[in-house]
C-alpha positions in Angstrom: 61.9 72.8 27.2 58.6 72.0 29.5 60.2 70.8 32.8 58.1 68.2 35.3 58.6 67.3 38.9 58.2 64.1 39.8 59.4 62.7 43.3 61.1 59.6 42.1 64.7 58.1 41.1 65.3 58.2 37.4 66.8 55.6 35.4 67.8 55.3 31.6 64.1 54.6 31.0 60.9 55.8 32.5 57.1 54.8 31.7 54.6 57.6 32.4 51.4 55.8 33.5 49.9 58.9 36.1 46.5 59.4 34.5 47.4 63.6 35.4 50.8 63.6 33.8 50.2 61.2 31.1 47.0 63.8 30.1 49.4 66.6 30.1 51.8 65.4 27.9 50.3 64.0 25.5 46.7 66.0 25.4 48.0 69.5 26.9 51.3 69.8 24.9 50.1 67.4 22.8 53.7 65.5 22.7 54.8 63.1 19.6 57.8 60.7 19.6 61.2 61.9 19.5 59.4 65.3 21.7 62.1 65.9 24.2 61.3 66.9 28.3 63.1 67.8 31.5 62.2 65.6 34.7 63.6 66.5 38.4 62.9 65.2 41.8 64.2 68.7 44.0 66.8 66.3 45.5 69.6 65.5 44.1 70.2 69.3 41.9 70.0 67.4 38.3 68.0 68.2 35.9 67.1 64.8 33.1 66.3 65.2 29.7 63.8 62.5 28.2 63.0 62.0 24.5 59.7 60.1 24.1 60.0 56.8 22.6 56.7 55.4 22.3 53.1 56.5 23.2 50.0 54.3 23.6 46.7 55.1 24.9 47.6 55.3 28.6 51.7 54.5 28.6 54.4 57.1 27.7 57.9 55.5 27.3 60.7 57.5 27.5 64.7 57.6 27.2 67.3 59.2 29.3 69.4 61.2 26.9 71.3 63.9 29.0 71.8 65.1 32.7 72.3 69.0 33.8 73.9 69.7 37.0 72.4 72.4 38.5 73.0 74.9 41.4 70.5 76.4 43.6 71.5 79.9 45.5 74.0 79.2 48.0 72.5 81.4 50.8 69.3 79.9 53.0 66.9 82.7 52.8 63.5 82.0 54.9 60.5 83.8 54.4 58.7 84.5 58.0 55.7 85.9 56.6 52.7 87.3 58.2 49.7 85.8 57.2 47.7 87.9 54.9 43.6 88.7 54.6 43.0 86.8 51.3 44.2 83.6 50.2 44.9 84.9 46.8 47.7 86.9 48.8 49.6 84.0 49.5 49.5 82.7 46.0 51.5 85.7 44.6 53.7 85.3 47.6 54.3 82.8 47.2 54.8 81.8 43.5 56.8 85.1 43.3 59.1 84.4 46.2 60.0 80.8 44.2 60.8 82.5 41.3 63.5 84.3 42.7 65.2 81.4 45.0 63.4 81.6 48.4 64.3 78.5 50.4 61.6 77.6 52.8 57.9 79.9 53.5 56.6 80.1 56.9 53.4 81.7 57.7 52.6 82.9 61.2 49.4 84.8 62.7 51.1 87.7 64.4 49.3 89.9 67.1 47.5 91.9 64.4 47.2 89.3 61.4 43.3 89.1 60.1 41.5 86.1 60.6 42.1 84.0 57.5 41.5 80.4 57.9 43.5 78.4 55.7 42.2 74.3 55.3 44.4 71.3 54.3 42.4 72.2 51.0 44.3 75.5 50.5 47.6 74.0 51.5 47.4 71.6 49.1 46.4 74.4 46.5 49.6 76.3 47.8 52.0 73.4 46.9 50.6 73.2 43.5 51.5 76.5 42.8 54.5 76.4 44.4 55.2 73.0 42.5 54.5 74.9 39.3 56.6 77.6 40.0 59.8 75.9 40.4 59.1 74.2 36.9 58.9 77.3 35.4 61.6 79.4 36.9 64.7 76.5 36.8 65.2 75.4 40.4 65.4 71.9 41.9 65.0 72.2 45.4 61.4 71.9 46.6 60.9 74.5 49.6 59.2 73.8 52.6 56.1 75.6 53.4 54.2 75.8 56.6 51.8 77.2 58.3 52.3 77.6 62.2 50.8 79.6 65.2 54.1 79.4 67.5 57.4 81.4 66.4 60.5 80.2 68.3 62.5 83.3 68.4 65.6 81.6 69.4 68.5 82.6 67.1 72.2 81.2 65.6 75.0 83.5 64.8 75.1 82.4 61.7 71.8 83.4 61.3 70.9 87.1 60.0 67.3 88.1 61.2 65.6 90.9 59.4 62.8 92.4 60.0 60.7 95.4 58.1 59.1 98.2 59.5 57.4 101.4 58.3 59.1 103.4 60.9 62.7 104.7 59.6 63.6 105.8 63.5 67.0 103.9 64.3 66.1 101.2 61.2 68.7 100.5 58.5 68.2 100.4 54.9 68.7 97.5 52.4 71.8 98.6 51.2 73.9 99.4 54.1 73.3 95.7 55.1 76.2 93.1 55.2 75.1 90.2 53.9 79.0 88.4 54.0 79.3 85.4 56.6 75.8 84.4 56.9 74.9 81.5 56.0 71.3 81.7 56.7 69.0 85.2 56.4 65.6 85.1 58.2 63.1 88.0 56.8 60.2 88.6 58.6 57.4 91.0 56.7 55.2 92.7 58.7 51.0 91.9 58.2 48.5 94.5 57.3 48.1 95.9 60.3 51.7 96.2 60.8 53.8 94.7 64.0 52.6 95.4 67.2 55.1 97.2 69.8 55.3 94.1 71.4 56.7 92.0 68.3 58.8 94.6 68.1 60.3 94.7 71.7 60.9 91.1 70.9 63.0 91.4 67.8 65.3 93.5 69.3 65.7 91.6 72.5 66.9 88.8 70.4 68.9 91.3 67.6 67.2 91.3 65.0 68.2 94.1 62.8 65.1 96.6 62.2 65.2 97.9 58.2 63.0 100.7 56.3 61.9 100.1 52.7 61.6 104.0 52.2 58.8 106.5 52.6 56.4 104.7 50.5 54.4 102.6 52.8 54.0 98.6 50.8 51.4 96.0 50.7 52.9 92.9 52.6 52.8 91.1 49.1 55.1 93.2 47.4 58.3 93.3 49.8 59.8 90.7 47.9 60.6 92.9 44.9 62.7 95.5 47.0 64.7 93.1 49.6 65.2 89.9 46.8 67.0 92.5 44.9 68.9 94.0 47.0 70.2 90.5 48.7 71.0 89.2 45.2 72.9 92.1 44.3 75.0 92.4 47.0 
């Protein structure tokens, strides 16, 4: 059933006036009455089911028939992610990272990050995709997504901090990680030109635990496959 996000309160009945919205429904999936569609607003973890009473030529009318509870992941995982050389990049990222449950995205220009300029344009690109993305893959919650040039290192107990690095000298792997008592994991993926020894220095001066993906060396886009896994899993 096509799902829509719409940041509002929903009621027993709901008009559909939004020249976008109303052109998707009813030219896009070309909707009759009697079609039925989910609705959520990413904050109250419901999902509503609507069955279309009544269309005319720039009003859809609809009728609250049902409401699904729904659960997001339990566990806070942010994405620190280094910002990559092509905008396109941070589409996969992050449309693949809200697939699989990633609560919020923040992108940060570490020591050797390429120059990529990204405009209130792009952003609002970004959210798009992001918005579309939580249609598709079930979940409610809308992440947060920014872009930033200051990191505040600062860190909570209850925090885990992981970060990746293509050296396996005194790193852990994925699997030997406890994940049990954290409410909160913080994954920080390195850019192309991998962490300086600096940003390095600095994760470890604050504890953050150093982990190895294996031998094969990974393009900054596709970490989410190996470490989603394995934090789901465990």
């Amino acid at each position: 059933m096509q799902r829509f996000y719409l940041e509002r309160r929903f009621g027993e009945q709901m008009k559909i006036t939004d020249t976008i919205m109303y052109n998707q429904i009813t030219r896009v999936l070309r909707a009759r009455v009697g079609n039925e569609y989910i609705f959520f607003n990413s904050t109250d973890n419901i999902d509503y089911v609507y069955k279309i009473d009544s269309i005319d030529k720039n009003t859809v009318v609809l009728s609250q028939i049902e409401k699904i509870n729904k659960l997001e992941y339990n566990l806070e995982i942010n994405l620190y992610q280094s910002l990559p050389n092509k905008h396109e990049k941070i589409d996969n990222i992050i449309q693949k990272w809200v697939e699989v449950g990633i609560s919020n995205f923040y992108f940060y220009k570490w020591e050797r990050s390429q120059k990529l300029d990204v405009e209130a344009k792009k952003i609002t690109r970004f959210q798009k995709i992001m918005w579309e993305a939580v249609e598709q893959s079930g979940r409610n919650k809308m992440p947060d997504l920014e872009f930033t040039d200051k990191l505040d290192f600062n860190t909570d107990k209850n925090e885990l901090n992981l970060f990746f690095h293509t050296n396996s000298e005194n790193s852990l792997n994925l699997k030997s990680l406890d994940f049990s008592g954290f409410k909160t994991i913080n994954i920080f993926v390195w850019p192309e030109g991998w962490f300086s020894d600096n940003e390095v220095l600095n994760f470890e001066k604050d504890w953050f635990k150093r982990v190895n993906l294996g031998e094969n060396i990974m393009r900054t886009e596709t970490v989410w496959t190996v470490v989603w896994f394995y934090i789901r899993q465990s």
